[in-house]
C-alpha positions as CSV (number, residue, x, y, z in Angstrom):
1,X,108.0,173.1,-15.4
2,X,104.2,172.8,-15.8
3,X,102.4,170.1,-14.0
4,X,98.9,168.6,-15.7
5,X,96.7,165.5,-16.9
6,X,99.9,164.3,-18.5
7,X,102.2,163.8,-16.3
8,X,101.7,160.1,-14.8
9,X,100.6,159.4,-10.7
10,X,100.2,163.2,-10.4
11,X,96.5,164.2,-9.9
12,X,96.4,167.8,-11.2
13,X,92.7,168.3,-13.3
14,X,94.3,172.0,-13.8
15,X,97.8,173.1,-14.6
16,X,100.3,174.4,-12.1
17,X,103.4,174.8,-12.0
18,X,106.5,172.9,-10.5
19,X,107.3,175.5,-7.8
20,X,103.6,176.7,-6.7
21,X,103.3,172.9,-6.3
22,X,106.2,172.2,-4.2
23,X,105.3,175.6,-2.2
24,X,102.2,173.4,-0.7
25,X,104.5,171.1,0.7
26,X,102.3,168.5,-0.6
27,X,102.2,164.8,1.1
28,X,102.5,161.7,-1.2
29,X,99.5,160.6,0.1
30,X,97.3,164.0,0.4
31,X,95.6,164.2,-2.5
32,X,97.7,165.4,-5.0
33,X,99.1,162.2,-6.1
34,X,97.0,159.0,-7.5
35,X,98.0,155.3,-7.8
36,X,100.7,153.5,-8.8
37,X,103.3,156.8,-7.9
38,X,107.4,156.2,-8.1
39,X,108.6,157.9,-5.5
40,X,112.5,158.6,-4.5
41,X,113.5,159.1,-0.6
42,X,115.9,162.6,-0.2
43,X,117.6,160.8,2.7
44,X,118.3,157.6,1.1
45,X,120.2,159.4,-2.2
46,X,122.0,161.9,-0.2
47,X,123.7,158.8,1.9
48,X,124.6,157.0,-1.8
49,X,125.9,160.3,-3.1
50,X,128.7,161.0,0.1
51,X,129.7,157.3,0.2
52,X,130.6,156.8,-3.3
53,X,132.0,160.0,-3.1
54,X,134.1,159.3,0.0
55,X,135.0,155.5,-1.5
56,X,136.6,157.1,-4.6
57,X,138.4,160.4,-2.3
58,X,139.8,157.4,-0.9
59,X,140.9,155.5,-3.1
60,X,142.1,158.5,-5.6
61,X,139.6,157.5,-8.4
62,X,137.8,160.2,-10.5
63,X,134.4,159.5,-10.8
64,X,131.9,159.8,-13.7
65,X,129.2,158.0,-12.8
66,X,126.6,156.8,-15.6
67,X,124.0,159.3,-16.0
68,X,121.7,156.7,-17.9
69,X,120.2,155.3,-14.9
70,X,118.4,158.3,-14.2
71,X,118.7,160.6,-17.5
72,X,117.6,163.1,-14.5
73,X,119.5,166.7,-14.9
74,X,118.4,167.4,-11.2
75,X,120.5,164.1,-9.8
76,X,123.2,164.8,-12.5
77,X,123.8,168.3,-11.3
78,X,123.8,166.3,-7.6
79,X,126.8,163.8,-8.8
80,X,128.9,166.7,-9.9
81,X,128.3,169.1,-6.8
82,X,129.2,165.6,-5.1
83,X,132.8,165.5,-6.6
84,X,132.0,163.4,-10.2
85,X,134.6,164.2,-12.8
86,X,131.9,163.5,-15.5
87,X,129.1,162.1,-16.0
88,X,129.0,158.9,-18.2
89,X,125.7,158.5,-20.8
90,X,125.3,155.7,-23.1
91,X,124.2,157.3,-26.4
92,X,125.0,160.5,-28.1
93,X,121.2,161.5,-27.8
94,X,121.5,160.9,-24.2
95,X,124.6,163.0,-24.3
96,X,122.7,166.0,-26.2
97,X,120.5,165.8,-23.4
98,X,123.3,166.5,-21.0
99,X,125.1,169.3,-22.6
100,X,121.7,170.9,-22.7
101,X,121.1,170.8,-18.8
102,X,124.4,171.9,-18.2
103,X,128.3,172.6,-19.7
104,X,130.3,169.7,-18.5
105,X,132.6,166.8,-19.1
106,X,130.6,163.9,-20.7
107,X,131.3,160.3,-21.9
108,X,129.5,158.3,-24.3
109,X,130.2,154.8,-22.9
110,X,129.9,153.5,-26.3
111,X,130.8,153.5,-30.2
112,X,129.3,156.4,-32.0
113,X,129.3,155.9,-35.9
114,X,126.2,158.1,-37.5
115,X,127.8,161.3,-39.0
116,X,124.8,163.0,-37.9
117,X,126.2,162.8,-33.7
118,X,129.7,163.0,-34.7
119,X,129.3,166.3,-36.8
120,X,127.4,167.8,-33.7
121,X,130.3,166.2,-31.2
122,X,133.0,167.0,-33.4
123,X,132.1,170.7,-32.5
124,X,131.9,170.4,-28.7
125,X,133.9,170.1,-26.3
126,X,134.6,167.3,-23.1
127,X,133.0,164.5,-24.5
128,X,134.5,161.3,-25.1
129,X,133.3,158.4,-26.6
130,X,134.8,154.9,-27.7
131,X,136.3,153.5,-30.6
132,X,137.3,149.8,-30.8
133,X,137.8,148.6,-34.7
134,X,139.5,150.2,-37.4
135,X,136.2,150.9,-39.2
136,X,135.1,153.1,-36.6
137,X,138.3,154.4,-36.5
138,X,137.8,155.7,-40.0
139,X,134.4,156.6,-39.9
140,X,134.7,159.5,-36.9
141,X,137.9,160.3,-39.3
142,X,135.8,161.2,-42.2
143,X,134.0,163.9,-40.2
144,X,134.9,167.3,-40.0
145,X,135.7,167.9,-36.3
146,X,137.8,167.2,-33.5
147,X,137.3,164.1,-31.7
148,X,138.2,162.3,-28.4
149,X,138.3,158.9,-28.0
150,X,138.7,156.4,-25.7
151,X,139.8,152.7,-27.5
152,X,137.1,150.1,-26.3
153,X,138.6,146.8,-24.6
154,X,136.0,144.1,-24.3
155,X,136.0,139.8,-23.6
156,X,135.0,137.0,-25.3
157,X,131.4,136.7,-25.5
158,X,130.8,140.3,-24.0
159,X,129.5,143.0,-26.3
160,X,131.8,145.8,-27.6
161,X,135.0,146.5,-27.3
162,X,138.7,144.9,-28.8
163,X,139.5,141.0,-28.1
164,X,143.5,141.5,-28.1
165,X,146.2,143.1,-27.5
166,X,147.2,143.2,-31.5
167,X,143.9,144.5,-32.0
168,X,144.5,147.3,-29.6
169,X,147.6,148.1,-31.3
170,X,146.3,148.5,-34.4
171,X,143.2,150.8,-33.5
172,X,145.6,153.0,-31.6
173,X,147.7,153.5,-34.1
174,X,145.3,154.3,-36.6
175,X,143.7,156.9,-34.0
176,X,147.4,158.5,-34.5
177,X,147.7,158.8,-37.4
178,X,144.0,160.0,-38.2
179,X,143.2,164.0,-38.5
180,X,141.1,165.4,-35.8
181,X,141.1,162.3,-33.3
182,X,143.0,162.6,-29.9
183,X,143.5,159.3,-28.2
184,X,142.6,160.2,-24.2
185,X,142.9,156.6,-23.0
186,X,141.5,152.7,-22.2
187,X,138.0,151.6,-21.3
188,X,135.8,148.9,-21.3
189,X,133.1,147.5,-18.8
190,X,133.1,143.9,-16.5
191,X,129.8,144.0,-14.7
192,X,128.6,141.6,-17.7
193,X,130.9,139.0,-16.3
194,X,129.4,136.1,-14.3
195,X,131.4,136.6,-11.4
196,X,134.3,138.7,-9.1
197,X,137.1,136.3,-10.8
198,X,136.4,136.9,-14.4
199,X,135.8,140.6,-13.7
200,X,139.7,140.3,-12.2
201,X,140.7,138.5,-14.8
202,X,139.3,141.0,-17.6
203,X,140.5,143.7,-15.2
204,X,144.2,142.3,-15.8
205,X,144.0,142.4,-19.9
206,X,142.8,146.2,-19.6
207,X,145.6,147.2,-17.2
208,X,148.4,145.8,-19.1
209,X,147.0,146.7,-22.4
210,X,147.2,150.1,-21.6
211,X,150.5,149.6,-19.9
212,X,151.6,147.7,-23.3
213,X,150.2,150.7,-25.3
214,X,152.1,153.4,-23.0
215,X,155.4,151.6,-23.6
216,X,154.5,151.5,-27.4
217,X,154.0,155.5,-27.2
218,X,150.4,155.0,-28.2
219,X,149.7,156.4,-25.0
220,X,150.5,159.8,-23.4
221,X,151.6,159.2,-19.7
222,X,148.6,160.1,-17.7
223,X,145.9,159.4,-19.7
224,X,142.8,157.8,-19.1
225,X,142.0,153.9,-17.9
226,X,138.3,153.3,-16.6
227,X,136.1,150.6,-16.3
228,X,133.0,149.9,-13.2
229,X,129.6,149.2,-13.5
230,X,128.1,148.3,-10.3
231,X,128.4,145.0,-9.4
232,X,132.8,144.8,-9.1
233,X,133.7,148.3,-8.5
234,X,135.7,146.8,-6.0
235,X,137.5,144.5,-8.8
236,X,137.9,147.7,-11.0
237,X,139.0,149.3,-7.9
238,X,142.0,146.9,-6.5
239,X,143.5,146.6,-10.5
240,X,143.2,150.6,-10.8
241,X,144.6,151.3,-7.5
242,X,147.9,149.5,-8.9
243,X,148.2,151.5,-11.9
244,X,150.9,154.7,-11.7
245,X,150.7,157.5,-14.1
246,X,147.6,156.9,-15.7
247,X,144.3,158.8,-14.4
248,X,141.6,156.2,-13.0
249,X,138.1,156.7,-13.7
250,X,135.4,154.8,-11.8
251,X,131.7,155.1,-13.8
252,X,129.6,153.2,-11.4
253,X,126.1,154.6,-12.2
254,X,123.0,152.4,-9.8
255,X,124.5,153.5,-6.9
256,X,123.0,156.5,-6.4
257,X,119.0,155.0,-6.0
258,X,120.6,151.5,-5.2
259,X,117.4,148.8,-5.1
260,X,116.1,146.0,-2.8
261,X,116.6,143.2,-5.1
262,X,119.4,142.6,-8.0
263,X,122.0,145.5,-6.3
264,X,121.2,144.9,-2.8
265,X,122.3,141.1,-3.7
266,X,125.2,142.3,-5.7
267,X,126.3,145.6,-4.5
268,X,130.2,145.2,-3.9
269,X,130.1,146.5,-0.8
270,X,128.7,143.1,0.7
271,X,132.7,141.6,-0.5
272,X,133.7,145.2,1.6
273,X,131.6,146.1,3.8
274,X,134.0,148.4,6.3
275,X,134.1,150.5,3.1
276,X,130.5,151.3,3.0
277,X,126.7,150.6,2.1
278,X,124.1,152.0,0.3
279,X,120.5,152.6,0.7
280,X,117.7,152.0,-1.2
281,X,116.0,155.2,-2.6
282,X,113.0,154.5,-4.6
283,X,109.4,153.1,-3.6
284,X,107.0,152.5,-5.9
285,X,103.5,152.7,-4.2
286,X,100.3,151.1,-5.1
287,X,96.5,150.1,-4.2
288,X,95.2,147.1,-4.1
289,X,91.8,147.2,-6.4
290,X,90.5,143.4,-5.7
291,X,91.0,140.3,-2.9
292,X,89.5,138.0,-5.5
293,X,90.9,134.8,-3.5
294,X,91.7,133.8,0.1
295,X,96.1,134.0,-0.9
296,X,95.7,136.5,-3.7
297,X,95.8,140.0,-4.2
298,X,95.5,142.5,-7.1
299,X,97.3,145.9,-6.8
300,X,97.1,148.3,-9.5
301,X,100.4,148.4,-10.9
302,X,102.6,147.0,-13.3
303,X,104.7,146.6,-16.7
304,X,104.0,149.5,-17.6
305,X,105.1,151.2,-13.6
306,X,107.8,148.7,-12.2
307,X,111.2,147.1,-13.9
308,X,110.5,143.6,-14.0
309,X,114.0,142.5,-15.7
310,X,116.3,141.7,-13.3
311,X,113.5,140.4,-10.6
312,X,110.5,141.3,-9.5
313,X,109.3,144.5,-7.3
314,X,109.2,143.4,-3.3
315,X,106.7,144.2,-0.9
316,X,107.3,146.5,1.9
317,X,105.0,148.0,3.5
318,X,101.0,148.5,3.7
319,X,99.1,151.9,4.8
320,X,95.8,151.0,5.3
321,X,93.3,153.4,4.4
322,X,93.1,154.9,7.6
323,X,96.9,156.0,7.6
324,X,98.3,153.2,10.0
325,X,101.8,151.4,8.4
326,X,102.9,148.1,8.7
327,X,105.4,145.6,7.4
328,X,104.0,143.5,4.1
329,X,104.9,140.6,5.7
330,X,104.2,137.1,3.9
331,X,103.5,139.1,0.6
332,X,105.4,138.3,-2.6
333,X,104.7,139.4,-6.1
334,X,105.0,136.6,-8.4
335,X,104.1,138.2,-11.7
336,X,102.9,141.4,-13.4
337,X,100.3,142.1,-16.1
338,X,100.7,145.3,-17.8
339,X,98.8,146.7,-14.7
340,X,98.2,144.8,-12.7
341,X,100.6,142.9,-9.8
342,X,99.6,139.4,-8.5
343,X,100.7,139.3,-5.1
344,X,100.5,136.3,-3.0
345,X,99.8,136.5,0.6
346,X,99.0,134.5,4.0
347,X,95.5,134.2,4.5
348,X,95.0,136.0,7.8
349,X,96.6,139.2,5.5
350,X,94.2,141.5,6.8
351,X,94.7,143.5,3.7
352,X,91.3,144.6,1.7
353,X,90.3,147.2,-1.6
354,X,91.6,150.6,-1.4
355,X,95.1,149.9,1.0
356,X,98.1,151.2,-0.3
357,X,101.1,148.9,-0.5
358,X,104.6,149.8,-1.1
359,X,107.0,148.1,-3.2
360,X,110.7,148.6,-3.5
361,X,111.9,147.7,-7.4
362,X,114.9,145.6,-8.8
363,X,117.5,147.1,-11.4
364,X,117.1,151.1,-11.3
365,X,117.9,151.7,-14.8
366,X,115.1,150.0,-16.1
367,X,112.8,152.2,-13.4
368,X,113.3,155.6,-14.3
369,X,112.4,155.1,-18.0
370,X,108.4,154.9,-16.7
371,X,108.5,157.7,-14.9
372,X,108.6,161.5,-16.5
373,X,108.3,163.1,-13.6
374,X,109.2,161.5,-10.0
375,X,108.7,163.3,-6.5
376,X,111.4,163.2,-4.0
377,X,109.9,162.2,-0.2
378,X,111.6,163.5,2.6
379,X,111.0,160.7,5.6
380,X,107.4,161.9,6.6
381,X,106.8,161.6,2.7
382,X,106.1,164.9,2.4
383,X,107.1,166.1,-1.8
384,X,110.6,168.0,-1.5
385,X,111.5,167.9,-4.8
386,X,110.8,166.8,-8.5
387,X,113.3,164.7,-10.4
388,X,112.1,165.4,-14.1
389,X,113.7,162.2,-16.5
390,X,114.4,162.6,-20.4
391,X,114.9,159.3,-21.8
């Protein structure tokens, strides 16, 4: 990979390239980098990579974590040497990207209906995607290929996926009889459920659907059931973990950069925490360009730097500009410009133009997309690595 001008929070006036850079054993914060920069702590994802890996050994899930949140080959390539099974995308673009990277077993965590993806899948092989009307059903049909398919189970209110049992019936049966479509199993997703109940309750239909369609003989025994996104991997856990015969698949994606605000409220792990915890990996860092009030300041980030969807980024730390660290206490963000961050802060902040501060973000899969090219930090924040994103 070459490194230059257009590569965002790198400051490189001449071309190099990615492994003469990393030779330097550059610091985040000699020279090489200007402000805002995303950058991803090595110590932080290895810990979420072995304890999501452990949690599943343990519990005898496969795992095929969604790839989305990161559209990273590097931290894709680290999920499977990890243990994944797969890794889960959410388009069939994002799944080109994949099978470009690297030869392995892919799901498209969604309905795929242009002929365009289907004729290119149809001549692949390991990757799944969904089905879930008998439209779609007919569609993949009409393409020349040979398909896998997972039938789509969704709720009331949610967004894709089969409302009934009936329904399921039907679509299976149709991906029977079809030429060139294999039926490999159940799926659907509960983290869009308001709570751990509902996401049981959904949980239940799934399980005994695909029981119901194994006694029909719609279903091969051990075939596939999988559901997680990662808010109730616990809930998908507990209903899996009662299942016999079939082959449980966990898809659990966030995990691996985790966040300190809508997964560190949510993360599952606070319902069981003798099973693990996770880490947040990413820190967004950022300079303060103006004090214009007593409570106020400016740093130089924003929209177009930090997810701002499921809450806003969180103070964390300030360097000042003569290298000293301390916490950012008192300071919240409490809106964002397209560059700019209004931060609120105590007035004896101490804080003035020029000091760095650093932000952890909320909801990971809405960070990565702003970032081409992110530097992984080992704990001194010296640049290990280079996480390159395709989105």
């Amino acid at each position: 990979m070459i490194l230059d001008w257009r590569v965002k929070g790198f400051w490189l006036p001449s071309p190099v390239d990615s492994a003469s850079f990393l030779d330097g054993r550059p610091s985040l914060f000699g020279g090489s980098f200007t402000w805002p920069i995303m950058a991803a702590r090595r110590s932080a994802i290895d810990h979420n990579l072995s304890t999501l890996a452990d949690y599943c050994s343990r519990h005898g899930l496969l795992f095929a974590p969604h790839g989305k949140t990161t559209m990273s080959p590097t931290l894709h390539a680290a999920q499977l040497s990890a243990g994944a099974w797969a890794i889960t995308v959410a388009s069939a673009n994002q799944a080109l990207v994949c099978r470009n990277s690297g030869s392995f077993r892919l799901i498209i965590a969604n309905e795929v209906l242009d002929p365009v993806a289907l004729q290119w899948i149809g001549a692949q092989s390991d990757i799944l995607f969904y089905v879930d009307s008998l439209a779609a059903v007919e569609t993949v049909a009409s393409v020349s290929g040979s398909f896998t398919v997972l039938l789509e189970l969704g709720y009331p209110g949610g967004r894709t996926g089969c409302r009934s049992l009936a329904d399921a019936r039907a679509i299976a049966a149709a991906v029977a009889a079809a030429p060139g479509l294999t039926l490999a199993g159940v799926a659907g997703y509960e983290g869009g459920l308001p709570s751990a109940a509902e996401a049981a309750s959904y949980m239940d239909f799934l399980v005994s659907t695909a029981v119901s369609l194994r006694s029909d003989g719609l279903l091969a025994p051990d075939t596939i059931v999988s559901a997680g996104g990662s808010t109730y991997f616990d809930v998908v856990t507990s209903a899996l973990s009662s299942l016999s015969g079939f082959r449980p698949v966990l898809r659990s994606g966030a995990y691996i950069t985790h966040d300190h605000g809508f997964y560190q409220d949510h993360t599952p792990f606070l319902r069981v925490p003798d099973e693990g915890s996770l880490q947040p990996a990413l820190e967004l860092w950022a300079q303060v360009t103006s004090t214009p009030e007593d409570n106020l300041l400016i740093a130089g980030m924003g929209k177009r730097d930090a997810p701002h969807d499921e809450g806003l980024p969180v103070p964390l730390l300030i360097r000042s500009r003569d290298g000293a660290v301390r916490p950012a206490s008192g300071l919240t963000v409490t809106k964002l410009n397209d560059h700019h961050a209004y931060v609120t802060a105590p007035s004896d902040h101490g804080i003035v133009p020029g000091d760095l501060i650093c932000f952890g973000i909320s909801h990971p899969c809405t960070a990565f997309d702003k970032w081409r090219v992110i530097p992984v930090v080992d704990d001194t924040h010296t640049v290990t690595d280079l996480l390159e994103t395709y989105f």
